[in-house]
Residue, then its C-alpha position, 0 to 999 in steps of 0.5 A: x379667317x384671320x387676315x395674313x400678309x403674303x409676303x409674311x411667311x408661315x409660322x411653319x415654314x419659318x420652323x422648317x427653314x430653322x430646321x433645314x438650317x441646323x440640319x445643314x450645319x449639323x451635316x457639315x460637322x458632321x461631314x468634317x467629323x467623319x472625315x477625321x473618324x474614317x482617317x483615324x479608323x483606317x490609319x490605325x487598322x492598317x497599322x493592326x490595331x483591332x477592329x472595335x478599338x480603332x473605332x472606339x478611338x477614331x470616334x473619340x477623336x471626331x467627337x471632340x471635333x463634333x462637340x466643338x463644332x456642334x456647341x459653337x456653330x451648329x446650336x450656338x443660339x440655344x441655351x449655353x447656361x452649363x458646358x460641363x452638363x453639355x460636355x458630359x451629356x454629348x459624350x454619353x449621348x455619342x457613346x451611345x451612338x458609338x454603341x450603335x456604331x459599333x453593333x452595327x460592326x460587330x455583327x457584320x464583322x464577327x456574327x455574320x463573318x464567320x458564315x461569310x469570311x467577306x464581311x471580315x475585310x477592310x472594305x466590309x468593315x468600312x460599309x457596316x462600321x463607317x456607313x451603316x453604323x454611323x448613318x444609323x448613329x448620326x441619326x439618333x446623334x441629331x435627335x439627342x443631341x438638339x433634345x438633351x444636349x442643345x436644348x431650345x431657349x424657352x422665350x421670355x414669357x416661358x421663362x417667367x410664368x413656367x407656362x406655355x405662352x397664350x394663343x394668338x387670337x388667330x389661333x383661337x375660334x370665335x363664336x360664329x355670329x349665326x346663333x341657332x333660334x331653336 
């Protein structure tokens, strides 16, 4: 059984916390990027802007902040070789995230609105538009983005060999010392 310090933590844990830490910093640009989306989005519906077209422009809006917010601090320690190939695949990532927003309300507000005129209000558009359609963007958002847009830095020995780097010997089951005599 290989011998580990237990003040030393797990190689596990360490990913988790690297995980908790980007998920934070992911939902606080995010937080800040609603914000802006649900601002714009109300501000331009009461000034009569149609429903989809005030979404689509409110989004725009907050993803700019988003990209900045993501490229800069939320993933500023992944691999920035190409901004261009970034910028462009964040936004056709976001555009599909938008396309799950907008799903979301569209069939809130314009399938099932016209069995309940309910779900044609200001306060229906906000939950199937702003909450459920965004929870469900912001979800596929983190996935893409940290997989295609951000991606990890390989580590030096990656990057050399193009393999995976070798098993650390704890990793790797000895031969037991009893030998079968049969």
């Amino acid at each position: 059984m290989p011998e580990t310090s237990p003040t030393q933590p797990s190689r596990l844990r360490v990913k988790f916390r690297a995980l908790i830490r980007e998920l934070s910093k992911f939902g606080t640009v995010g937080g800040i990027s609603f914000a802006i989306d649900l601002a714009i989005f109300n501000v331009l519906l009461q000034s009569g802007v149609e429903t989809l077209f005030a979404k689509t422009i409110s989004t725009v809006i907050a993803t700019t902040v988003a990209f900045a917010g993501n490229r800069f601090w939320t993933w500023r320690h992944r691999s920035h070789a190409n901004m261009a190939r970034q910028y462009t695949m964040f936004f056709v990532l976001n555009a599909i995230g938008l396309g799950i927003g907008l799903a979301c309300l569209a069939i809130s507000h314009y399938g099932l609105g016209q069995i309940w005129p309910a779900l044609q209000t200001p306060l229906a558009d906000n939950v199937s538009g702003q909450l459920v359609g965004t929870a469900a963007g912001t979800l596929f958002r983190f996935w893409s983005y940290r997989r295609f847009v951000f991606r990890d830095t390989p580590s030096p020995g990656q990057v050399s060999t193009g393999q995976q780097p070798e098993r650390h010997a704890a990793n790797v089951a000895s031969p037991s010392p009893v030998r079968d005599s049969a």
